[in-house]
C-alpha positions as CSV (number, residue, x, y, z in Angstrom):
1,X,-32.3,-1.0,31.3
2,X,-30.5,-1.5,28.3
3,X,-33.3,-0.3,26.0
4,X,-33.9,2.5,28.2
5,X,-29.9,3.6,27.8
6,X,-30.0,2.8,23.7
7,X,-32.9,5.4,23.7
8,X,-30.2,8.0,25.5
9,X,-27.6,7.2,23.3
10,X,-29.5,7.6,20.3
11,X,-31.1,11.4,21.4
12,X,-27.8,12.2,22.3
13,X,-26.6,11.4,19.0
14,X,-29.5,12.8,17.0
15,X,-29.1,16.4,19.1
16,X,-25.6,16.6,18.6
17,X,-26.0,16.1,14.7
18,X,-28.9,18.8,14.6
19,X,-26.5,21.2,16.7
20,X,-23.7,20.5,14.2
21,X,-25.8,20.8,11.0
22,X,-26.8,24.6,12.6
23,X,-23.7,25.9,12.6
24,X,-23.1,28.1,9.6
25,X,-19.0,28.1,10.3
26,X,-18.8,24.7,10.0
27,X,-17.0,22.1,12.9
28,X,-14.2,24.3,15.7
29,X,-11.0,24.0,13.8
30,X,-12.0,23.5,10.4
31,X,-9.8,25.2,7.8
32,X,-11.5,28.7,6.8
33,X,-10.7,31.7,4.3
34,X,-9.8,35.1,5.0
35,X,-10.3,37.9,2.7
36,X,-9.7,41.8,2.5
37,X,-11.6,44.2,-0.1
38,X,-10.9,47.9,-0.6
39,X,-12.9,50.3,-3.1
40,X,-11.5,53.7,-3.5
41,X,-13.0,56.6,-5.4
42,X,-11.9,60.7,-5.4
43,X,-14.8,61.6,-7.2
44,X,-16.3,63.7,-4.0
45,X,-13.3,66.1,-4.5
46,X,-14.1,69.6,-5.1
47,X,-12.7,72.8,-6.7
48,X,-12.3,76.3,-4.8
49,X,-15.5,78.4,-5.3
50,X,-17.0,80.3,-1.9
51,X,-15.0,78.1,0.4
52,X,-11.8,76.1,0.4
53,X,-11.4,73.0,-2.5
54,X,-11.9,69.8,-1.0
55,X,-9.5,66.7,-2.4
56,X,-11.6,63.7,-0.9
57,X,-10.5,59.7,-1.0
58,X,-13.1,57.6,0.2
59,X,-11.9,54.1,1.1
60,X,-14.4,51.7,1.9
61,X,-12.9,48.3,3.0
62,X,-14.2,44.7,4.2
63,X,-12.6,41.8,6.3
64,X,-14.5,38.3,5.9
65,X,-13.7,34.8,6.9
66,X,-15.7,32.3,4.6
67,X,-16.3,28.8,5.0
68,X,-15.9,25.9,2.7
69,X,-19.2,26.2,1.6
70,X,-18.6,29.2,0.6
71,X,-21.1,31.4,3.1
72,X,-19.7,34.3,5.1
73,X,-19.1,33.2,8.4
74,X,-17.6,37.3,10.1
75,X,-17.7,40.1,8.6
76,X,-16.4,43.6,9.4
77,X,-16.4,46.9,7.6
78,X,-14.8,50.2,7.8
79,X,-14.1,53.6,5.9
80,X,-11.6,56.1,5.4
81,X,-12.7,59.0,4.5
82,X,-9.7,61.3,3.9
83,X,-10.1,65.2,3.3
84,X,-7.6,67.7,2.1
85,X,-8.6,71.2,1.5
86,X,-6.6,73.8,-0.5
87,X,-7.0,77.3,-1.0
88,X,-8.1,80.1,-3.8
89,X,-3.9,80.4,-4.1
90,X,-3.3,76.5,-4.3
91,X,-1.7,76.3,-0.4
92,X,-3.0,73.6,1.5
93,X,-5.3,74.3,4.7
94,X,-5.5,71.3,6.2
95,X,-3.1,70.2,9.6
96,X,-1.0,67.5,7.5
97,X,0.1,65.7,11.1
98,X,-3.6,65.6,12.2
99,X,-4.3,62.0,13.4
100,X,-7.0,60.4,11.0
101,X,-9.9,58.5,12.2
102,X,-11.8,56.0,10.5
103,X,-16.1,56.1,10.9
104,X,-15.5,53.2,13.1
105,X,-13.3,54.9,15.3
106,X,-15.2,58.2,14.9
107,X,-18.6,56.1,16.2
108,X,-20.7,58.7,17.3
109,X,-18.3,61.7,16.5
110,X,-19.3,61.0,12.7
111,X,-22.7,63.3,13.2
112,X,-24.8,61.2,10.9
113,X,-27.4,60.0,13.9
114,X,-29.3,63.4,13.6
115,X,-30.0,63.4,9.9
116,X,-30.7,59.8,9.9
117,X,-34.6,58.6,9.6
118,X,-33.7,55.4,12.2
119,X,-31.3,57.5,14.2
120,X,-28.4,55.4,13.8
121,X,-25.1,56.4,13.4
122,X,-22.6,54.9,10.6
123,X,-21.3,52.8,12.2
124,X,-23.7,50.9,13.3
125,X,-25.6,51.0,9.9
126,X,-22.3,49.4,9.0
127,X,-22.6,46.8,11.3
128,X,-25.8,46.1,10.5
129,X,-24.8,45.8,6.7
130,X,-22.0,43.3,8.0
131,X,-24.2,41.2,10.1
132,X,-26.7,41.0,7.8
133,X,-24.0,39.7,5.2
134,X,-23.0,36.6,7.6
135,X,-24.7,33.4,6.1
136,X,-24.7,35.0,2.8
137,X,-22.6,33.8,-0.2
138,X,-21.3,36.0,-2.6
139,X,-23.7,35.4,-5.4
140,X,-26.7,36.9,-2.4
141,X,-24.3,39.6,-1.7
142,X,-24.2,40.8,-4.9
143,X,-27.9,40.3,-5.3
144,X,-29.0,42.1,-2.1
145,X,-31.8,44.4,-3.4
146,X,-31.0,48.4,-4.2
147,X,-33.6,50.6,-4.3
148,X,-33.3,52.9,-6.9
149,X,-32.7,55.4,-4.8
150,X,-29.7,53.3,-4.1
151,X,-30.7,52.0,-0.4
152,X,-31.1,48.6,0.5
153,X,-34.7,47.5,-0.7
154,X,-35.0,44.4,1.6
155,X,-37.7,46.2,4.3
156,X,-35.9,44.2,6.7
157,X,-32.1,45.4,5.8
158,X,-33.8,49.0,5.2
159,X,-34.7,49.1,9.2
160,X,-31.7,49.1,10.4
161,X,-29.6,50.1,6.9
162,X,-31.3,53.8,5.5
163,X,-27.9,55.0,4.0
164,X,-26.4,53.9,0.4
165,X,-25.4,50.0,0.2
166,X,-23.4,50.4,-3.3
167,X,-20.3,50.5,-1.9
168,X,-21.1,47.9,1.1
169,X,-22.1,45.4,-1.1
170,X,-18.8,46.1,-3.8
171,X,-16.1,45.9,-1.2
172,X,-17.6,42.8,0.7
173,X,-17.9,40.6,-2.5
174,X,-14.2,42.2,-3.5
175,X,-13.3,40.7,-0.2
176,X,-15.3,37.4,-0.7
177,X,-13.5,37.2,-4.1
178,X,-10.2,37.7,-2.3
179,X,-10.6,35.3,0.3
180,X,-7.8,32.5,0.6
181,X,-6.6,30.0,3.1
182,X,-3.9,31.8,4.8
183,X,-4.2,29.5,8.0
184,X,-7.8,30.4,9.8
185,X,-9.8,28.4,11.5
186,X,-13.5,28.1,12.4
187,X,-13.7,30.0,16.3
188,X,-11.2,32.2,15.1
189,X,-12.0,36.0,16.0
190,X,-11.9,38.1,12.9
191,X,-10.0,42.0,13.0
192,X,-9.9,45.0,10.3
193,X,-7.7,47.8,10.4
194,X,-7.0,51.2,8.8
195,X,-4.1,53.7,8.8
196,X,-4.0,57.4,7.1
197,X,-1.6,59.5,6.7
198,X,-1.4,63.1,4.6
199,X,1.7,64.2,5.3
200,X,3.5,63.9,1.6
201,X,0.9,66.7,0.5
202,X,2.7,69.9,-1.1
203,X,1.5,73.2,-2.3
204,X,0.8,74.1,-5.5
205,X,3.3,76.7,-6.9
206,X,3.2,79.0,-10.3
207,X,4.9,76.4,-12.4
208,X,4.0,73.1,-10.8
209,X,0.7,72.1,-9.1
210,X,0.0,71.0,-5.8
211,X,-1.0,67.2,-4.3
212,X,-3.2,66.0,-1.8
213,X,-2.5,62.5,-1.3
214,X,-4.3,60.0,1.2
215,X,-1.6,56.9,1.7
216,X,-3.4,54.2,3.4
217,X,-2.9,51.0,5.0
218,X,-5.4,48.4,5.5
219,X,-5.1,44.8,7.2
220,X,-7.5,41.9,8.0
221,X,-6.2,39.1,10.9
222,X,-7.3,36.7,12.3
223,X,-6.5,35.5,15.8
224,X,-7.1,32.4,17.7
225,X,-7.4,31.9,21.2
226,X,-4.2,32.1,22.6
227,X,-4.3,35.9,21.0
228,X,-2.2,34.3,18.1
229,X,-2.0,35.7,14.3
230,X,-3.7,32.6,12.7
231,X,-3.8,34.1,9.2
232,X,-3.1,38.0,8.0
233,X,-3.7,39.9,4.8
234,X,-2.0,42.9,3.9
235,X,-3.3,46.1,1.4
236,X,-2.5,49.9,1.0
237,X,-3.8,52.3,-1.3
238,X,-2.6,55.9,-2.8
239,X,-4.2,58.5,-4.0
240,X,-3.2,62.0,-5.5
241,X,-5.0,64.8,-6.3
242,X,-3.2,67.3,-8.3
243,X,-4.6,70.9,-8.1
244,X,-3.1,74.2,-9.4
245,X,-2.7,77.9,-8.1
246,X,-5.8,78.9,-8.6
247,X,-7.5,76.2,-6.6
248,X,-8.4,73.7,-9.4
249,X,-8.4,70.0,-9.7
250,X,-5.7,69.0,-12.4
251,X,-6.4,65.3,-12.0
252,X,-9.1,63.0,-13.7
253,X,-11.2,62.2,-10.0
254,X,-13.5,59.9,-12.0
255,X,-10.7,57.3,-12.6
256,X,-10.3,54.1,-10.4
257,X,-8.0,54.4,-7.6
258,X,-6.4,51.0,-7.2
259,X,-5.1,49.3,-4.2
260,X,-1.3,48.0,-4.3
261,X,-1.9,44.4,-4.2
262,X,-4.7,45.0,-7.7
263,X,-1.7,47.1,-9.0
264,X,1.0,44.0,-8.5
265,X,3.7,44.6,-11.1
266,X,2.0,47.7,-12.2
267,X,3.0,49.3,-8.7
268,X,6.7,49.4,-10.0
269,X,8.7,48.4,-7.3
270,X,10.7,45.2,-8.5
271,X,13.3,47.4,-10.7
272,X,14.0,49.0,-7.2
273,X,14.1,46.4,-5.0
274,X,17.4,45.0,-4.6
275,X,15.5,41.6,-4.6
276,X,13.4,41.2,-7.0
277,X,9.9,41.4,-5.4
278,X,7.0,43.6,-6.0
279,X,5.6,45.6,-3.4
280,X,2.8,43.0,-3.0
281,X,5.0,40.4,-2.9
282,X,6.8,41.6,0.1
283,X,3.6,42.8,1.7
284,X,2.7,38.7,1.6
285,X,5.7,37.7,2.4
286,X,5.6,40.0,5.7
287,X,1.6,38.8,6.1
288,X,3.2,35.3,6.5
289,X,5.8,35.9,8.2
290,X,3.6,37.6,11.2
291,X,1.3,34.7,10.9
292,X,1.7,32.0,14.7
293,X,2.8,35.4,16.0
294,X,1.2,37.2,18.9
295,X,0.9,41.0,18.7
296,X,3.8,41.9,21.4
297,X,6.2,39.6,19.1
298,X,4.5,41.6,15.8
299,X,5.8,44.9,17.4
300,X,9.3,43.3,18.4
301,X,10.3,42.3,15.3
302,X,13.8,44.1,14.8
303,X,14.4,46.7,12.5
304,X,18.1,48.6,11.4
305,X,18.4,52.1,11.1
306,X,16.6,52.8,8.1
307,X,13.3,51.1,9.5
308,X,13.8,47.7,7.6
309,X,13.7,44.1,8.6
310,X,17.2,43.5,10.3
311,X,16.1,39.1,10.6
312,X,17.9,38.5,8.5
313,X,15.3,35.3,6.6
314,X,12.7,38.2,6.8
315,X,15.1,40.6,5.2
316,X,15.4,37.6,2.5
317,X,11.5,38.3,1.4
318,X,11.3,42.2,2.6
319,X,13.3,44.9,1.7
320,X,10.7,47.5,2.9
321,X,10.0,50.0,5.7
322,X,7.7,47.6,8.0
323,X,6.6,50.0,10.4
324,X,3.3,50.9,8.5
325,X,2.8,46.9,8.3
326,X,3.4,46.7,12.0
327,X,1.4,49.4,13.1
328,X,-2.2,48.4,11.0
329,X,-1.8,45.1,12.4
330,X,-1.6,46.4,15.8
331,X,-4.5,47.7,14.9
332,X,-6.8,44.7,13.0
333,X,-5.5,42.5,15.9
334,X,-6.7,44.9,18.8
335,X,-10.2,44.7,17.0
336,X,-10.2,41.4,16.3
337,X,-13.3,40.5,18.7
């Protein structure tokens, strides 16, 4: 009897260790990182020649959570891509209160399904690229192979992955390299999120050219169980594109568009702020602040008249309008699945 329940015991023991050792996110509860990576280029932007100019950002953007052994336990991935037109006379064409869709959210209203060899649609060649990612460390991110023809030129990856991995496998090791402990744990549900607006584009005039600029938001969260905020990251992104009466791109398109938080004091908010803190620093501070809360608290925080904090310890760390926080968390947290 005895030997016969020692022999239990000690299969028990044996399969819980294998089923332990499997798990790539480590033990339920274990402290993990959470990261958020943006690339942004303008270089697809366009002069007027037979049809309108085209001023295009093109915002590719990660969320991970990473382990302590530093492998990619989630991954998500998303793109903004955000196109102004302007006319032969400089005047903008494009409806600047138009609602802006990410690929995600565009899923099969993107159109790439047709022209694709596998007849998959981008966003779920981008899901793919994520999934395959998971397990990964950054060093193997960044060493996933690229055809020359700039595909993915792992036959597996390629069967389900036919369009251009550049960018995939730049802003998930940006978002590897960004990952910190912010309060995640293993089990937690990982979200992304993306907000675009347009609406500060202006004309060009004789004298003084026009802009097309794409102001975007980008979160990653992630939420435990009890729908909580267990850890948030907070970016945004601007980019202008000049062009003049005549329909021309004034502005160098080829140059790096940084995100706020790689600008930091660059951004040149501090002067400004009647407290001292850079735009990033705010952004943080409002990341932590959000984090224990759940989603219906995020969108109650109180705000005065002119769209600022009116708690008054938030208003201590953040000086800034926080509906554009508020509203990309909604967001990340709604697709945190």
């Amino acid at each position: 009897m005895k030997k016969g329940l020692a022999l239990v015991l000690s299969l028990i023991l044996v399969f819980t260790t294998f089923t332990a050792c499997g798990k790539s996110g480590g033990s339920k509860g274990e402290a993990i990182k959470t990261g958020l990576g943006v690339v942004t280029s303008a270089a697809s932007s366009k002069n007027v020649a037979d049809a309108d100019g085209v001023a295009e950002t093109d915002s590719y953007v990660a969320a991970v959570t990473v382990g302590s052994d530093g492998k990619i336990i989630d991954c998500k991935l998303d793109a903004a891509q955000t196109q102004i037109n302007f006319s032969k006379e400089g005047k903008l064409t494009t409806d600047l209160t138009a609602a802006l869709q990410t690929k995600q959210e565009r899923g099969a209203n993107y159109g790439m399904k047709d022209q694709s060899g596998i007849k998959k649609e981008w966003n779920e060649q981008a899901d793919a690229f994520a999934k395959y990612c998971i397990g990964k460390t950054l060093d193997q991110v960044k060493g996933i192979a690229v055809s020359k023809e700039g595909t993915a030129g792992d036959a597996d990856l390629a069967s389900s992955v036919t369009i251009h991995i550049g960018d995939f496998i730049s802003v998930v090791s940006k978002a590897v390299e960004n990952a910190q402990d912010l309060g995640a744990k293993s089990g937690d549900k990982l979200g992304l999120g993306i907000n675009t607006t347009i609406d500060k584009s202006t004309d060009a005039a004789a004298d003084t050219d026009g802009l097309a600029e794409a102001y975007s938001y980008y979160t990653a969260v992630t939420v435990d169980s009890s729908k909580k905020i267990t850890s948030c990251a907070i970016d945004a992104s601007i980019s202008d594109i000049k062009f003049n009466a005549q329909g021309t791109i004034t502005t160098d398109i080829t140059a790096p568009v940084q995100s706020k938080q790689e600008l930091k004091d660059a951004y040149g908010m501090k002067t400004k702020s009647n407290i001292g803190k850079e735009w990033y620093e705010e952004a943080n501070s409002f990341a932590k602040y959000v984090t224990g809360k759940t989603l219906d608290q995020v969108k109650g925080i109180a705000v005065n008249d002119q769209g600022t904090p009116s708690d008054s310890d938030l208003a201590s760390s953040v000086t800034i309008h926080i509906a554009p926080f508020t509203g990309v968390i909604d967001k990340a947290v709604t697709n945190a699945k």
